[in-house]
C-alpha positions as CSV (number, residue, x, y, z in Angstrom):
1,X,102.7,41.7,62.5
2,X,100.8,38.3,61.6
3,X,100.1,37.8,65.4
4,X,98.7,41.5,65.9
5,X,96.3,41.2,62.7
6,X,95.0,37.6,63.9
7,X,94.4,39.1,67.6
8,X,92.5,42.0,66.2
9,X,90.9,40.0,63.6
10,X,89.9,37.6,66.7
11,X,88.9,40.2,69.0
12,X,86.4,42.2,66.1
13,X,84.8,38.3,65.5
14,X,84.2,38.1,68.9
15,X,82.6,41.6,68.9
16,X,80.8,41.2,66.4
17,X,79.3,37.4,67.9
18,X,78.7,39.2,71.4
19,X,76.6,42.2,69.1
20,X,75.2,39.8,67.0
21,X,74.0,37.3,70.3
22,X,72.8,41.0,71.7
23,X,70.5,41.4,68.6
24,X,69.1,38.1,68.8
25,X,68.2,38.4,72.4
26,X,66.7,41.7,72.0
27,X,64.6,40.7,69.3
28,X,63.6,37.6,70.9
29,X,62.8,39.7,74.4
30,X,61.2,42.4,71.9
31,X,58.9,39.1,70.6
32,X,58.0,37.7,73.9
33,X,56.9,41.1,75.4
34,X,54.9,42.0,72.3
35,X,52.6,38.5,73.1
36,X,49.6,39.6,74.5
37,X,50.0,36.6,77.8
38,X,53.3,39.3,79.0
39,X,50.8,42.3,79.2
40,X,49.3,42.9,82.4
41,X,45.7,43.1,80.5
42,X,45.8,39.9,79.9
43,X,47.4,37.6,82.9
44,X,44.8,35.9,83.6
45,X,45.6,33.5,80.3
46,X,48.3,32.0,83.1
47,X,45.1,30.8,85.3
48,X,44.6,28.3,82.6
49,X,48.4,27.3,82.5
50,X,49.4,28.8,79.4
51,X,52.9,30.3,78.7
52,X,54.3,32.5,76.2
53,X,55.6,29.1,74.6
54,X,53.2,25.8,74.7
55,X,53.3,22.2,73.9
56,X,50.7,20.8,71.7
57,X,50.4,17.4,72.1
58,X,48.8,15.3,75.0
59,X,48.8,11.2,75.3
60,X,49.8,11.5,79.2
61,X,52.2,13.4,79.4
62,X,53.2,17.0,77.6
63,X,55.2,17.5,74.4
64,X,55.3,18.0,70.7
65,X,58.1,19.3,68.4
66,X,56.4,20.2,65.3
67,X,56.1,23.3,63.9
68,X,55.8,26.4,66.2
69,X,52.4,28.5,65.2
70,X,51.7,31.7,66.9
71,X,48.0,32.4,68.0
72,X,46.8,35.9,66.9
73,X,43.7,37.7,68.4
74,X,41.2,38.8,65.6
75,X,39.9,41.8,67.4
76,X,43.9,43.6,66.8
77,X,45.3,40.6,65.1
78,X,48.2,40.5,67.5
79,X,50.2,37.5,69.0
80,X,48.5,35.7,71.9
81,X,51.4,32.6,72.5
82,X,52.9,29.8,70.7
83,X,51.8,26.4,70.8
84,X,54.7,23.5,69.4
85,X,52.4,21.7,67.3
86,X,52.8,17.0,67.1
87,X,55.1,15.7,64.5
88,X,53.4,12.0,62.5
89,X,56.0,10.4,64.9
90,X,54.2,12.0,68.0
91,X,50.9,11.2,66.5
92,X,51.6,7.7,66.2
93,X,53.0,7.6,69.9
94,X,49.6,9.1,70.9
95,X,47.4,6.2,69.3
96,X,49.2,3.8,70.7
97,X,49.2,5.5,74.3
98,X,44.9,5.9,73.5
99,X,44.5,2.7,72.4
100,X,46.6,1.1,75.8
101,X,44.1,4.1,78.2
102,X,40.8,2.4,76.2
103,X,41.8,-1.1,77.9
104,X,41.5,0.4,81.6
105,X,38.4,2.7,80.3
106,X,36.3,0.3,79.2
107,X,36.5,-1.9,82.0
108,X,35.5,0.7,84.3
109,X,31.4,0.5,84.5
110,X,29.7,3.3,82.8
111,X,28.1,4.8,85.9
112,X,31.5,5.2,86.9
113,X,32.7,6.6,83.8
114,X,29.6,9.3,84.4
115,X,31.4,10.3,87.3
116,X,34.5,11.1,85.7
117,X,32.4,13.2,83.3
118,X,30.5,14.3,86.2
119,X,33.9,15.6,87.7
120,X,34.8,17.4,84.5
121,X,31.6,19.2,84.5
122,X,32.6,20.7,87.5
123,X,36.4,21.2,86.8
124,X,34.9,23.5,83.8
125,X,32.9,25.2,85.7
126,X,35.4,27.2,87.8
127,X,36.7,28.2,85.1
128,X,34.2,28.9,83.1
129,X,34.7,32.8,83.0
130,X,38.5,32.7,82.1
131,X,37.9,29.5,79.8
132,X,35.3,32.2,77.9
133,X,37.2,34.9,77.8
134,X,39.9,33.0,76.0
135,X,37.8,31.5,73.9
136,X,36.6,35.1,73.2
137,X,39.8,36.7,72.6
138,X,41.5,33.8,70.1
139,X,38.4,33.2,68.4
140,X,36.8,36.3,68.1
141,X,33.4,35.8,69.5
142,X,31.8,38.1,72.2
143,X,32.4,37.0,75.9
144,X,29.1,36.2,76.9
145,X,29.1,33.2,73.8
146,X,32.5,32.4,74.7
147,X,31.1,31.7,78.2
148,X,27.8,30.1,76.7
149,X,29.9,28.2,74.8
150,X,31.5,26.3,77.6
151,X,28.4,26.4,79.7
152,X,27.2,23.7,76.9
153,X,29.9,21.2,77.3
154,X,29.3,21.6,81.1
155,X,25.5,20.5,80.0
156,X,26.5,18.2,77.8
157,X,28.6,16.6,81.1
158,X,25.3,16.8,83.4
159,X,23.4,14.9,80.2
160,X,26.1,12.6,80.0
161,X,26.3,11.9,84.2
162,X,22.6,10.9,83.2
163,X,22.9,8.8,80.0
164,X,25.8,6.4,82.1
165,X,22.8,4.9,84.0
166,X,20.6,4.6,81.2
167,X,22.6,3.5,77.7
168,X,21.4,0.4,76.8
169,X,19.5,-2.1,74.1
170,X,16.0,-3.7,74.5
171,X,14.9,-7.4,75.4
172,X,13.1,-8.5,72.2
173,X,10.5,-11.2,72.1
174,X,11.8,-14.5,70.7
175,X,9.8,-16.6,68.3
176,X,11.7,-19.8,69.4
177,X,10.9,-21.6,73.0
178,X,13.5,-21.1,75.4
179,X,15.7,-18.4,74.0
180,X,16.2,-14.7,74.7
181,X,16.8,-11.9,72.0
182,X,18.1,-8.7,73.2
183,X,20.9,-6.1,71.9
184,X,23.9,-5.3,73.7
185,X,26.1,-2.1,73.2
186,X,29.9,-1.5,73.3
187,X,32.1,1.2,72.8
188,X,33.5,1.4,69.2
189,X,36.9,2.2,70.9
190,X,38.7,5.0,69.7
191,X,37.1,8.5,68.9
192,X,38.8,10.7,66.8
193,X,37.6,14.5,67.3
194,X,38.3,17.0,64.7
195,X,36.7,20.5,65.4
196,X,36.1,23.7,63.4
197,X,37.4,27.6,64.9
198,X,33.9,28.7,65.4
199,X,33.1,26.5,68.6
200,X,36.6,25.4,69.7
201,X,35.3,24.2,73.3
202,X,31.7,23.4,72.8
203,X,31.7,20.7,69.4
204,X,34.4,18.7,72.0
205,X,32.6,18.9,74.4
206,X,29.8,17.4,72.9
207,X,31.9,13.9,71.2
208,X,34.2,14.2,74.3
209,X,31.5,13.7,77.6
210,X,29.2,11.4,75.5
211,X,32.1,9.1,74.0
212,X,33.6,8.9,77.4
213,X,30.3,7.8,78.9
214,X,29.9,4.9,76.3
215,X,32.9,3.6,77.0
216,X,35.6,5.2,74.7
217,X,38.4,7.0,74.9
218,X,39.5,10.7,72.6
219,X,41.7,12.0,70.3
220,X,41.3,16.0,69.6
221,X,42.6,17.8,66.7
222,X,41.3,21.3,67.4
223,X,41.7,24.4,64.5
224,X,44.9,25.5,63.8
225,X,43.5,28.9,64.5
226,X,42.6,27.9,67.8
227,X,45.4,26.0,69.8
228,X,45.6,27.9,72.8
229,X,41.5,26.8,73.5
230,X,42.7,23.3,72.8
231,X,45.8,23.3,75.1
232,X,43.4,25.1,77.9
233,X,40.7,22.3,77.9
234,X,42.7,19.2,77.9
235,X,44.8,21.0,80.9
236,X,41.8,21.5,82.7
237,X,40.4,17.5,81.7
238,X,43.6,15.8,82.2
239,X,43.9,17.3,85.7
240,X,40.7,15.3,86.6
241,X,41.9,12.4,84.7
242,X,45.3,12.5,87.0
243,X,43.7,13.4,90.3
244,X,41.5,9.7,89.7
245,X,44.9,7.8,88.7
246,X,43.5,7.6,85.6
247,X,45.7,7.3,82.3
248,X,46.2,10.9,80.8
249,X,45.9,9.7,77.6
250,X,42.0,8.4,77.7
251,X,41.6,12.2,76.4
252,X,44.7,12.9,74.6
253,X,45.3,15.7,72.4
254,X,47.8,16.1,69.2
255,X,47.5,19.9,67.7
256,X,48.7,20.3,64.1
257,X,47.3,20.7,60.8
258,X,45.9,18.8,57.2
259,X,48.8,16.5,58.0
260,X,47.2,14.9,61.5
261,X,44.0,15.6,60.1
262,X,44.6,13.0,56.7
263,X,46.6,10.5,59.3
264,X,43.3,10.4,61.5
265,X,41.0,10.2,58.5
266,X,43.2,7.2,56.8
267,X,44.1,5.5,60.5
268,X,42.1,2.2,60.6
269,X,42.9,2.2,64.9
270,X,40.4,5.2,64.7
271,X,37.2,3.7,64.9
272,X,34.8,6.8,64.7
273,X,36.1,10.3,63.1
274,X,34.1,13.2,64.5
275,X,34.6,15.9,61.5
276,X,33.4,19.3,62.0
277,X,34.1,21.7,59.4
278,X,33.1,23.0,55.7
279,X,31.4,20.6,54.0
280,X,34.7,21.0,51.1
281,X,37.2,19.6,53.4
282,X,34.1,17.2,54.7
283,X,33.6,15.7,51.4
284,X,37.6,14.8,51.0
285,X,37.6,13.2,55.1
286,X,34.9,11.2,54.4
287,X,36.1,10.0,51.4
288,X,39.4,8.8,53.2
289,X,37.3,7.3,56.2
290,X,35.2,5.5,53.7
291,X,38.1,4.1,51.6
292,X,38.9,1.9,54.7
293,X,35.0,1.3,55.8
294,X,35.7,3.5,58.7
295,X,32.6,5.3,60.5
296,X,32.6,9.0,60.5
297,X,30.5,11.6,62.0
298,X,30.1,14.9,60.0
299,X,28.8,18.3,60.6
300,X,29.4,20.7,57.7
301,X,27.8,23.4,56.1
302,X,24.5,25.4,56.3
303,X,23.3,27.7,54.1
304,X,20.1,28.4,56.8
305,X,17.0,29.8,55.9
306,X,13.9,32.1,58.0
307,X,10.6,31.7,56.4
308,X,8.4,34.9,57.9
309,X,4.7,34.3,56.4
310,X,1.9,36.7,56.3
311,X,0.8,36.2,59.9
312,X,4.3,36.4,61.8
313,X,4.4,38.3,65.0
314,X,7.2,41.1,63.6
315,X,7.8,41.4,67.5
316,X,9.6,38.2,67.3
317,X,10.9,38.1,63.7
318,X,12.8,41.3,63.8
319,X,14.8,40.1,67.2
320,X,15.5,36.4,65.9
321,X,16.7,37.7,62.6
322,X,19.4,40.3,63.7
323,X,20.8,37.3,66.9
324,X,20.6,34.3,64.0
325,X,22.0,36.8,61.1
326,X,24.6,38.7,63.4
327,X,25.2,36.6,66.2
328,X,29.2,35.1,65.9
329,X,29.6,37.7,63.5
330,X,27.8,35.4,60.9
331,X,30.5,32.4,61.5
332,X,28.0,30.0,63.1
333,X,27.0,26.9,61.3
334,X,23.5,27.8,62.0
335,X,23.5,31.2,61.2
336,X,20.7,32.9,59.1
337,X,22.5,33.4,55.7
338,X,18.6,34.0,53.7
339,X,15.6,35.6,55.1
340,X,12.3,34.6,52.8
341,X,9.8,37.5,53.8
342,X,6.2,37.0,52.5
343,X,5.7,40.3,50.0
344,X,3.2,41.7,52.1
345,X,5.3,42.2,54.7
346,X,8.9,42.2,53.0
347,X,9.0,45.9,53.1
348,X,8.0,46.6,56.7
349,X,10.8,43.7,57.9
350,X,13.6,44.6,55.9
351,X,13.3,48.6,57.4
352,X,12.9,47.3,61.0
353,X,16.4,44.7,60.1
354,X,18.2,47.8,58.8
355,X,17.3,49.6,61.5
356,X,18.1,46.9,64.2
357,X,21.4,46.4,62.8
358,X,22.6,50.0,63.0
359,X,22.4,49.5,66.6
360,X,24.0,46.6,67.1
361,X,26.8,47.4,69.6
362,X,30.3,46.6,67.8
363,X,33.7,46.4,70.0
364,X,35.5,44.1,71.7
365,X,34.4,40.9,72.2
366,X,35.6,40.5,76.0
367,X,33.7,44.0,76.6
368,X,30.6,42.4,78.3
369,X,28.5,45.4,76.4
370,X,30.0,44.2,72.8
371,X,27.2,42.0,70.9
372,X,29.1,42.0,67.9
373,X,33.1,41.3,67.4
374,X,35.2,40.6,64.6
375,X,36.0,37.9,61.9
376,X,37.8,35.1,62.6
377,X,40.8,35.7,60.0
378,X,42.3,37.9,57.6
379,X,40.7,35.8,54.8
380,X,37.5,35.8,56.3
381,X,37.6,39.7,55.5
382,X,38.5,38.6,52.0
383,X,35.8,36.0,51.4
384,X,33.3,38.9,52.7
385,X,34.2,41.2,50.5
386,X,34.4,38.8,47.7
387,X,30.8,37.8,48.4
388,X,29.3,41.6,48.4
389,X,31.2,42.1,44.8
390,X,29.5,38.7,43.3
391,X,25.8,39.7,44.8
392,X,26.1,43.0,43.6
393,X,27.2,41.7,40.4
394,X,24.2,38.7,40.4
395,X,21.6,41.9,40.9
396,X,21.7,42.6,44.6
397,X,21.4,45.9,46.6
398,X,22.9,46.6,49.6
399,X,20.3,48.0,52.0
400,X,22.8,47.6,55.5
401,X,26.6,47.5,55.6
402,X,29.2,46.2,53.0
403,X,32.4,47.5,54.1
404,X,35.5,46.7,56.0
405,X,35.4,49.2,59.2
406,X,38.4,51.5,59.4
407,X,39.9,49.7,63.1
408,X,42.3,47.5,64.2
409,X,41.0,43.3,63.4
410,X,39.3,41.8,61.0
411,X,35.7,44.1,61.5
412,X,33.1,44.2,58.7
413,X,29.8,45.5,58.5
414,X,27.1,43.0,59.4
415,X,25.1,43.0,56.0
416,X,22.2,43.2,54.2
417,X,21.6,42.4,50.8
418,X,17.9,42.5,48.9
419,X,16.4,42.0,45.4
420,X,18.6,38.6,44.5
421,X,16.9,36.1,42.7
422,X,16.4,33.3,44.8
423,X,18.6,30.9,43.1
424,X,21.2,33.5,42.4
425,X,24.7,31.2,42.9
426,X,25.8,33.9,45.4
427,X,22.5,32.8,47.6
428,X,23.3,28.8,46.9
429,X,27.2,29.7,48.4
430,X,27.2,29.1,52.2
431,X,29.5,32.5,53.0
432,X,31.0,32.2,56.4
433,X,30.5,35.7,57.2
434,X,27.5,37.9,58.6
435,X,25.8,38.6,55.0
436,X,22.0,38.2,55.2
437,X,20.1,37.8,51.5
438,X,16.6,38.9,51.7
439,X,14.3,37.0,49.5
440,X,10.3,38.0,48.3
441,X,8.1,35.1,48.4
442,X,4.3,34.5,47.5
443,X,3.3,31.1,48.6
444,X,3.7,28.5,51.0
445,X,4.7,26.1,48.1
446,X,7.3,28.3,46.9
447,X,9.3,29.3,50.0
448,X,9.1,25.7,51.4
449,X,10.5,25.1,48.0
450,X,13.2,27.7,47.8
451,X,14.6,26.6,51.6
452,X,15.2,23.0,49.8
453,X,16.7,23.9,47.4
454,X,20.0,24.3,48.5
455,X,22.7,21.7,49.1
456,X,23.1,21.8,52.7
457,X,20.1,20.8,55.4
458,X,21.0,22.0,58.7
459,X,18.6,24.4,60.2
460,X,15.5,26.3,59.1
461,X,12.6,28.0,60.8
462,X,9.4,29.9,59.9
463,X,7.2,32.3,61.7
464,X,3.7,31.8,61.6
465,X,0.5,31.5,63.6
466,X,-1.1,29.2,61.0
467,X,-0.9,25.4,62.7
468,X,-1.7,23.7,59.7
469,X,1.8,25.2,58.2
470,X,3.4,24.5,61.2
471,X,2.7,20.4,60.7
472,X,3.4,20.5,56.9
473,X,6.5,22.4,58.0
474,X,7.6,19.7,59.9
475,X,6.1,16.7,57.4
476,X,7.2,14.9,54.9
477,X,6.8,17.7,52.5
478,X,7.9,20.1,54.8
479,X,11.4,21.3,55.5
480,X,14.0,18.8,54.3
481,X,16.6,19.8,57.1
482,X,17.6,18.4,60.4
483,X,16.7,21.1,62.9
484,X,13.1,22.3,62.2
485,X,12.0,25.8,64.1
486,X,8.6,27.4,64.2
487,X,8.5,30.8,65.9
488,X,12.5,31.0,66.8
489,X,16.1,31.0,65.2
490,X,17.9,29.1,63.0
491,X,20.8,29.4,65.6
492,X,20.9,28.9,69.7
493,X,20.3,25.0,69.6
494,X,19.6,23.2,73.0
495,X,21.8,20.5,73.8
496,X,19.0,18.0,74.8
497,X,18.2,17.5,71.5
498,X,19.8,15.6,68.1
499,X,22.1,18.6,66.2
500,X,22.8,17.9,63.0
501,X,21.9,17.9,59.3
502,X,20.7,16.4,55.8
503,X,22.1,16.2,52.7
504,X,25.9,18.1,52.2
505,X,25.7,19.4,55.8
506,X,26.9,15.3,56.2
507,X,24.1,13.3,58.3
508,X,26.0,12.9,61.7
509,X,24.0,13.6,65.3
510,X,26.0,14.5,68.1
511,X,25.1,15.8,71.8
512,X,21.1,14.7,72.7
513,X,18.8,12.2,71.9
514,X,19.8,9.1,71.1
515,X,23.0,10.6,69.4
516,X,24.9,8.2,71.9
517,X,24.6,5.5,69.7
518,X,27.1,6.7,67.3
519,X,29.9,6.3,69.5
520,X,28.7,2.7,70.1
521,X,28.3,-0.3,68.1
522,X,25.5,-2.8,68.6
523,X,25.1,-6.2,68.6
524,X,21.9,-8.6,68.7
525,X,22.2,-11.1,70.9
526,X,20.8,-14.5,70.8
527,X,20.8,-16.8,74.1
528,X,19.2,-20.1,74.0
529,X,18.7,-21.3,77.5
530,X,17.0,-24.6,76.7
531,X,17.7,-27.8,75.8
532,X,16.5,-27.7,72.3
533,X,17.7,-26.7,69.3
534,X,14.7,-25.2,66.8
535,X,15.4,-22.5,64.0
536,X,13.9,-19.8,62.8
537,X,11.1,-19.3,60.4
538,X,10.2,-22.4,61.3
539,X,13.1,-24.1,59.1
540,X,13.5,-28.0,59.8
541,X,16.9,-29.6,59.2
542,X,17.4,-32.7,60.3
């Protein structure tokens, strides 16, 4: 009797194991063929070597055995894939593998470097269209930015080809007989690049082809958000890296959270930190970077402004307006977030804004027709909605939008909002969503005034046809940020020049101009090629 009640006890445990393994698979087959990469819609995220599963870290070779973090689309906020986020321990293995690559890299001459940017320039290129559309679909943004996004670090690589024949210090006159004064320029060594959801190819691309030119090698942290756009690109560079026996890890990539974030802010062997992100989290890396005397690179917030005068040609106001306001879905850094009309023609602009919006095409963002997608996250929706409540409550009326729309992702009405004071706190508050505040002006004085006034000094523009305002625009007196417009945007910067910004937006440069030199340090150079020894200023010590 004993033996028969242990056999069927035996048998039912082994039946209910074998029902219990059958559960478990079906939900895990259920899970994998609910991931967007398994539908047929969207096969083409295997072009770029993704999986349904994907490793997260990069130093040469592929691993990481963090945390697992799925990858949700914002336009239905379902799965994409899974990226295996590093662990400290795989972080640590990852400096040390960057700072071993940096010895071969900087030996290699720059023009040679060039040519390995030159190389990834192209390897981007053919893939440019897939490489936007996932950009566009774990994002959010609308296909032809996700392109255009690329596109710039393929510019930035065709700058960069350029700059590896030309980086270099000037011969200075000496005052003393037989010597030579010049400046010589290294590589600072190791670049750590951490980079916000919004641009999750393009900020990269900028430190990535313009630190590799000078001589250093790269350590990306992308968003959390964005992983899969993180694990795409470095497949894409590391290919070129391998195909010129090259170390893997010159561009190595660890994928995690604030964890790898605080170890790269706090880690002396990073030499420059690239941080771009709100100017909250800013303050807190700098702080860390600056505790151990650490360079750092920051581009935070911008709380933009658009300054339309009297005289403004309304032909190219209106269109600027709705691309700078609406454009991203109001999640660029740049973005037009106030809109100072002169009263004379505040009424006539705010009616032809309204009006423009209501015909802004809203879908999805890989439909090439689509000019406006959705937020970037769930508490994105929360923030906007948070902001409409506040400006209604600081005196504002809605003139255009202010709901959540009734589809699948995180959709909101792009928005405008008139009659705030200007130095309501809701105006002061850089909202990461696409919330315009229309301001009345009178004078010159005062709207040149009320565009300083904020914390942040990114971008700013005014229309005009008066070329005395446009120089005391861009004088001393003028606007007090560091991109300057007359007659254009706030948003749509050209990679040619300096971008960056004053004041809490966090004083770093990156892509054009001479924005190479933060990725270098400098030394002056003294070389006394007689047979004398005299001082300078003269001094006599003998």
């Amino acid at each position: 009797m004993q033996r028969c009640l242990t056999l069927t006890l035996a048998r039912h445990s082994r039946l209910l194991l074998s029902n219990k393994l059958a559960s478990v698979h079906c939900r895990q087959s259920a899970a994998m063929s609910s991931l967007l990469i398994n539908q047929p819609k969207y096969s083409w995220l295997k072009e770029l070597g993704l999986s349904e599963d994907n490793l997260g870290v990069y130093n040469g070779s592929w691993g990481g055995s963090g945390e697992v973090v799925t990858s949700y689309c914002p336009a239905n906020n379902e799965p994409i894939a899974r990226v295996t986020q590093a662990t400290l321990a795989e972080y640590e293995e990852t400096v040390q593998k960057a700072r071993e690559a940096w010895k071969v890299w900087a030996d290699i001459p720059a023009p040679k470097r060039g040519e390995i940017v030159r190389q990834i320039g192209d390897a981007l290129r053919k893939k440019i269209k897939v490489l936007g559309s996932l950009v566009s679909l774990e994002m959010g943004k609308i296909y032809v930015e996700g392109v255009g996004e690329v596109q710039e670090y393929v510019d930035v690589c065709d700058y960069a080809v350029g700059l590896s024949r030309m980086i270099g210090g000037p011969i200075l006159p000496s005052e003393r007989p037989g010597h030579a004064l010049l400046e010589q320029w290294n590589p600072v060594g190791l670049v750590g690049i951490i980079t916000a959801f919004n641009f999750p190819v393009a900020v990269y691309g900028w430190n990535n082809a313009i630190a590799l030119t000078c001589g250093n090698v790269c350590l990306w942290k992308g968003a959390p958000t964005t992983p899969l756009t993180s694990v795409a690109v470095t497949k894409i560079v590391a290919e070129v890296l391998e195909q010129n026996n090259l170390p893997g890890a010159i561009c190595s990539m660890t994928c995690g959270g604030a964890d790898i974030g605080t170890a790269m802010a706090k880690d002396e062997r990073v030499d420059l930190l690239s941080f771009t992100g709100s100017t909250h989290v800013g303050k807190l890396v700098a702080m860390m970077v600056q505790e151990r005397f650490g360079r750092k690179l920051l581009e935070l917030g911008g709380n933009n402004a658009i300054i339309v005068f009297e005289d403004a040609d309304l032909n190219l106001v209106v269109p600027s307006a709705v691309f700078a306001s609406v454009g991203t879905a109001g999640q660029r850094c740049t973005t037009t977030r106030r809109l100072m009309l002169h009263e004379s023609v505040h009424d006539t602009v705010v009616e032809r804004i309204a009006k423009a919006y209501k015909q802004v095409r809203i879908g999805d963002p890989w439909d090439p027709s689509t000019l406006y997608g959705p937020l970037h996250t769930k508490q994105a929706v929360e923030q906007y909605l948070s902001a409409i409540a506040q400006a209604k409550q600081q005196g504002g009326t809605v003139v255009c939008g202010g709901k959540v729309m009734d589809r699948p992702g995180n959709y909101v009405e792009p928005t405008i909002i008139t009659g705030l004071p200007h130095d309501a706190p809701i105006v002061h508050t850089e909202t990461f969503v696409p919330i315009l505040y229309v301001l009345k002006f009178k004078t010159e004085e005062e709207a040149f005034a009320w565009n300083n006034e904020v914390k942040q000094g990114l971008s700013s523009s005014i229309f005009t046809k008066d070329m005395g305002r446009v120089f005391r625009w861009m004088g001393p007196k003028g606007s007090d940020c560091g991109i300057v417009n007359v007659n254009i945007p706030t948003s749509g910067a050209e990679i040619g020049g300096a971008f960056g910004g004053e004041k809490h937006t966090g004083g770093g440069r990156e892509s054009g101009s001479d924005s190479w030199k933060q990725y270098m340090r400098r030394s002056t150079c003294t070389i006394n090629y007689s047979k004398d020894l005299p001082l300078a200023q003269g001094i006599k010590f003998e």
